[in-house]
N, C-alpha and C positions, 0 to 999 in steps of 0.2 A: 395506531400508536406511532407516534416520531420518535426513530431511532439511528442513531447519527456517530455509533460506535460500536466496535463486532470485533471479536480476536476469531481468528478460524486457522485451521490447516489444512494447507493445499498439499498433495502428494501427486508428482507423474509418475509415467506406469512403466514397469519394468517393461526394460527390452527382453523378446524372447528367447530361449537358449537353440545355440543352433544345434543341428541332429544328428547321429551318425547312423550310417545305414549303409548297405550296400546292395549292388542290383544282384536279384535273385531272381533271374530266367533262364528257361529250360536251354539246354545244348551252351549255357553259359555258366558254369560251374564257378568261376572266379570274378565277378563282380566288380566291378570298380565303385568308389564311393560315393554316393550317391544322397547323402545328408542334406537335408535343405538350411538355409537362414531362418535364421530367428526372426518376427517382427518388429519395427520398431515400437516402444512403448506410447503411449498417447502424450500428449504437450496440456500444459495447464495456461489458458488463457482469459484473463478476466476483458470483460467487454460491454462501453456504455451503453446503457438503455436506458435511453430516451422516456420513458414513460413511468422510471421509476423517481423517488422523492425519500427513500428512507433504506436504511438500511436492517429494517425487521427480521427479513427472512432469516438474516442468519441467526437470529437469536432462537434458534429451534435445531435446523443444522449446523454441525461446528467442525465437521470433516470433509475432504472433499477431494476425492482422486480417479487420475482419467484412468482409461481403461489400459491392462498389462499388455503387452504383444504378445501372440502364439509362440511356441513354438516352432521349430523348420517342421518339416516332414520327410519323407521317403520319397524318393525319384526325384529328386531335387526343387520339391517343393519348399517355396518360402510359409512361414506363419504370415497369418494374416495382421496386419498394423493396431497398435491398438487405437481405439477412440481417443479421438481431445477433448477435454472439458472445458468449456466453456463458461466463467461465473459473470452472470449479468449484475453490473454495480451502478446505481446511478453517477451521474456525471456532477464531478466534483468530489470524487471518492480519492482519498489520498492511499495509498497502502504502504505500510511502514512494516519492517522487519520487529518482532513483537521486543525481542528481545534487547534492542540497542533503539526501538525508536527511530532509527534510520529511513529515509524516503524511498522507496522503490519506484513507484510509479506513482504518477497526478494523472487520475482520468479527466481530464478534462482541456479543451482545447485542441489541438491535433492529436493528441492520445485516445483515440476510442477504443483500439483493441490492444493488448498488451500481452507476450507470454511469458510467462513470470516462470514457468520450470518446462524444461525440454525434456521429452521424454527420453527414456534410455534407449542407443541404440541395439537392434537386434545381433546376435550372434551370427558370425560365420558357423554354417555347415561343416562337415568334415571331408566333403568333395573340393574344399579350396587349399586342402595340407596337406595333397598327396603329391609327392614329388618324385623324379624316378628313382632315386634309393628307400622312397616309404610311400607305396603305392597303397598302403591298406590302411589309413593314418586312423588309431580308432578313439579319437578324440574330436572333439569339437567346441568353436570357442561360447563360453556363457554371454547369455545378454547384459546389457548394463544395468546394473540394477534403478530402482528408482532414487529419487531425491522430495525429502519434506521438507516443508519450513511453514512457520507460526508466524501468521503476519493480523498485523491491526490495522482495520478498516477506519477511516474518519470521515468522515461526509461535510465538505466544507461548503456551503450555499455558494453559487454563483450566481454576484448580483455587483453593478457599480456604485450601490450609494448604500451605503447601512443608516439605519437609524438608531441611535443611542440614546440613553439618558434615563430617569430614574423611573418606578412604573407608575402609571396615570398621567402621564406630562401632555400626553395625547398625541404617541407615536403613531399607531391603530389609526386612530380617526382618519388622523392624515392622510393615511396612506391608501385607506379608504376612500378617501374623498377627489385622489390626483388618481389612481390606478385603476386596473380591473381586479383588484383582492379584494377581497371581503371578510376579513378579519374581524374579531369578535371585539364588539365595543361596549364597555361597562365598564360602572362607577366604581370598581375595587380593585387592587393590584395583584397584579400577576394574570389580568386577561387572559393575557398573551402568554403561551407552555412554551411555543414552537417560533422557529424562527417562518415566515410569514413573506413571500416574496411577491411585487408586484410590477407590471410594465407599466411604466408614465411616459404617455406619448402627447407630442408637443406638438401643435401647429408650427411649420418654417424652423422646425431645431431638429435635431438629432434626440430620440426619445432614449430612456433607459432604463435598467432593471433597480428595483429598490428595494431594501429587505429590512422588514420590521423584526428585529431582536428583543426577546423576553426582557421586562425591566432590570436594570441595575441598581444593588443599594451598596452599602456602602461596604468592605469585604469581600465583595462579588466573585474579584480572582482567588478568594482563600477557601471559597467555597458556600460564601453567606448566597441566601438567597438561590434563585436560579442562575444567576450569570454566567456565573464560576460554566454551567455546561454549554453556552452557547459563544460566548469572546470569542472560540475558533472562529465562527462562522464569520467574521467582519474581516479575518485576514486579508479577504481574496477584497473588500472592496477597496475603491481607488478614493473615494470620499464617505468620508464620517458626517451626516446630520446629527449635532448635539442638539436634542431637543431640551429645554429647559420651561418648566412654568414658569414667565417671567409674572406672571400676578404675586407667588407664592400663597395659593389657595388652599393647601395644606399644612401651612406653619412654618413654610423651608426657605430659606434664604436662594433665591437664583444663582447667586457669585459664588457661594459655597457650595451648590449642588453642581456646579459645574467644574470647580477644584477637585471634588471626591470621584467624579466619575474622569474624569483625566486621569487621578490618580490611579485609579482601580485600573483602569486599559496599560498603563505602565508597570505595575506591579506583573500584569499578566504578559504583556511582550512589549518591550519600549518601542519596537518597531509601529506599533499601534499609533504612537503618540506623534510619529512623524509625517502620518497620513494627513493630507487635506482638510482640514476642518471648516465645515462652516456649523454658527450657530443660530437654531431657528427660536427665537424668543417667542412661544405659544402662551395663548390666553391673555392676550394683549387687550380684549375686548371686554379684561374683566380688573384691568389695571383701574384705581377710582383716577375719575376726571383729574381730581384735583393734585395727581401725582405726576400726569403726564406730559412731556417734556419740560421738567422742574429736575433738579439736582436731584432728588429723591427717586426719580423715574427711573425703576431696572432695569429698563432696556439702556436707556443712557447711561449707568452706569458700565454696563456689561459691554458697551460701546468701546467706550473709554479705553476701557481695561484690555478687551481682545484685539480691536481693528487696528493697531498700532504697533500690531504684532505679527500683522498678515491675517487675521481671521476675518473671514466675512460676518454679520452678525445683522438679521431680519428680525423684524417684529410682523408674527403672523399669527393667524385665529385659523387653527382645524374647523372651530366650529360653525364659522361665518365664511371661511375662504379668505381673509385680507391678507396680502404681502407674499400670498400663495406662489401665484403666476412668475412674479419677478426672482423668486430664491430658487424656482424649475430652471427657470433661464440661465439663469447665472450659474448655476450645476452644470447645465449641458453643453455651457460654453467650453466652462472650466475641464469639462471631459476631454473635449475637443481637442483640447491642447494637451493632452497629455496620451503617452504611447496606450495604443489601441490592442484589443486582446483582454482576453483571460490572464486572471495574474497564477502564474504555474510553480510548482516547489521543483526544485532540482534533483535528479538522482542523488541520493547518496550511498544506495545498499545496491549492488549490480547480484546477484542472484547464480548469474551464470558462473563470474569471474569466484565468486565468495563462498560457495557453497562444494563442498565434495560428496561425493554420492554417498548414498547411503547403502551400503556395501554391510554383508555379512560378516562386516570386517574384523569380528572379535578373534583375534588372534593372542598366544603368549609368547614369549621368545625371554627363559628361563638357561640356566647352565643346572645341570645336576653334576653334584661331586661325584655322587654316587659310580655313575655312569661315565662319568670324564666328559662329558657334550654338551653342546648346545641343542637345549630342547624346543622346535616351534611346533605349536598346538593351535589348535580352533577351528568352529566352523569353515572359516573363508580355505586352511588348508584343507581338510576334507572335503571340500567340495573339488577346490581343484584338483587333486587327486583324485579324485573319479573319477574325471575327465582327461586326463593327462596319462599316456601312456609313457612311463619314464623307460620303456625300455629300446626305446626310438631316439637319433640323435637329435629329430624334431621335440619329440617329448622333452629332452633337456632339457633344448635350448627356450623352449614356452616354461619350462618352470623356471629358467634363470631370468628371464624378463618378469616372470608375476612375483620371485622374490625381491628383483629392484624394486618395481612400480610399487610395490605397496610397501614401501621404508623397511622389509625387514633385513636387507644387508645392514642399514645405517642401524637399528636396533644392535643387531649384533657385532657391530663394531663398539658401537656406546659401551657395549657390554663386556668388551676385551677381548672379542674372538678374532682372529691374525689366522693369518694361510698357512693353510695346513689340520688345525682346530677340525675337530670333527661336530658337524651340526645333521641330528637327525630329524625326521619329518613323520614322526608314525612311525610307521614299519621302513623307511628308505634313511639310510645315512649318507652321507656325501663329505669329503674334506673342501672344505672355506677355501674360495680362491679369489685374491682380488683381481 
């Protein structure tokens, strides 16, 4: 199954908490401390492979997180690192922040490996906050916690020439007939489910990749038909083949079928519409005699109308080969002259800079009348509090940095508490000092 769209969550792994401990040998009754580091958490790196075509996999798994770091040890042992995970995406895989849509990474091009979340780092031990007035420091600092984020996978084909136009016009054939693809060819529409790539190599030119695209009808971008799923796919090429039947073998006006699919690429991105076009006028070999080159002749009309505008405009038979060779040539010149590469989306979501950890950080910070104080509460404070030995000038001075860093001074000012204000923490009270 072709699948060309995936929402998942990546999570790196918590850094590990550093340890406290002290040595405990004989004829050594006081001990110095002895706590190890924490390890750092594992890093989340997605990375192209080469041998993938779809984005399947993850419609089965939808989570995804590297391994936590140890904790320190005893005798000054570090924890061990955690793992990085690795997520293999084929090449051309866009990744967007799920929620704004925003670009994080284009695999493709110089981007093959990418880390999208760093892991937390490990905690200092309790052997690094012993100083000579607090040799016994019986704290130690926590690892970093980890960080999530919900990101959308897009799989955009990379190929220099798309093929467009309505279905049965004898995209398929074509492309069959210049490539090494082998695309499914029959007499009814919608053949073609999946977009469909192929290499067209040229004697004395510069060969190049071509991608046949499910038909478009009319709607396409609003969701008629299949189109509406695959229009990403022709972002990345540098020229558009509008194929068109210029016989009108199934009732349809050529001039008009090539109005509605212009239209349709506009309505879905007008950048579309700025692309290079050339148009291949197919089924030329079923035009009657007596129409061709006469006023009445589609192709001459369609002439008329486009090359006058800068479009190129062939009359060619997928099923015979005429006009084939010369409309390859004239593509791989027109390549030529134009800047070389992958065409790549730009950051817009940076991950590192935008994102704050995801910390146990459910705190409250309340005034009770009752009590005359400012009350802070929650996990993130019970934790530090275990660790934190407040009756140390170090112990303070670590709980006056973790009430800056984590905004509850600025809370508690929002909240009208001024020096002097007594603000308690559990069981420990303290007066407010700016």
């Amino acid at each position: 199954m072709f699948v060309d769209k995936a929402r998942i969550t990546v999570q790196s792994g918590k850094g590990g908490d550093g340890h406290v401990s002290f040595r405990r040998e004989k004829f050594v009754p006081n001990g110095g401390p002895d706590g190890g580091d924490g390890g750092d958490g594992g890093s989340v790196f997605f990375v192209v492979d080469k041998g993938a075509n779809t984005l399947e996999d993850f419609r089965h798994t939808r989570k995804y997180a590297a391994e936590n770091g140890e904790e320190g040890k005893k005798k000054n042992m570090s924890g061990k690192k955690g793992e990085d995970l690795r997520i293999k995406v084929p090449e051309g895989t866009v990744i967007k922040e799920a929620a704004s849509g925003r670009v994080i990474a284009d695999m493709s091009g110089d981007c093959q490996e990418y880390c999208i979340l760093k892991g937390g780092r490990g905690g200092n031990g309790n052997q690094h906050f012993a100083t000579p007035t607090m040799q016994a420091p019986k704290y130690a600092q926590p690892g970093q916690p980890s960080r999530s984020l919900d990101v959308l996978l897009e799989l955009k084909v990379i190929a220099d020439v798309g093929l467009v136009g309505f279905p049965s016009v004898g995209k398929s054939t074509l492309l069959s007939r210049i490539s090494n693809a082998k695309p499914e060819v029959a007499a009814y529409h919608f053949t073609t489910l999946i977009p469909v790539l192929g290499v067209v190599d040229l004697d004395d030119a510069r060969g190049f990749v071509m991608a046949d695209m499910p038909g478009l009808i009319e709607g396409a971008a609003d969701g008629a038909g299949l189109g509406d799923e695959f229009l990403a796919h022709i972002e990345r090429c540098r020229i558009l083949i509008h194929m068109v039947d210029a016989a009108g073998s199934e009732g349809r006006d050529p001039l008009d079928d090539i109005e509605k699919i212009n239209r349709e690429l506009e309505k879905y991105d007008a950048d579309l519409t700025k692309k290079t076009q050339v148009i291949a006028c197919n089924k030329v070999d079923l035009i009657p005699e007596d129409l061709r080159e006469t006023e009445l002749d589609p192709v001459r009309q369609i002439r008329e109308k486009y090359e006058p505008k800068g479009v190129k405009v062939f009359a060619i038979s997928a099923a015979t080969g005429k006009g084939i060779r010369e409309m390859l040539y004239y593509i791989s010149d027109q390549l030529q002259k134009m800047p070389q590469g992958v065409v790549t989306y730009p950051q817009e979501f940076n991950p590192e800079t935008e994102l704050s950890p995801q910390e146990v950080k459910a705190y409250t910070v309340t005034y009770s009348q009752k009590e005359q104080c400012y009350c802070v509460e929650g996990p993130a404070i019970e934790k530090m509090l275990g660790y934190t030995n407040l009756d140390t000038e170090k112990g303070l001075a670590f709980l006056q940095r973790f009430i800056e860093d984590n905004g509850i001074t600025d809370k508690l000012r929002e909240l009208g508490c001024r020096e002097g204000d007594i603000v308690r923490l559990y069981g420990h009270t303290f007066e407010f000092m700016e």
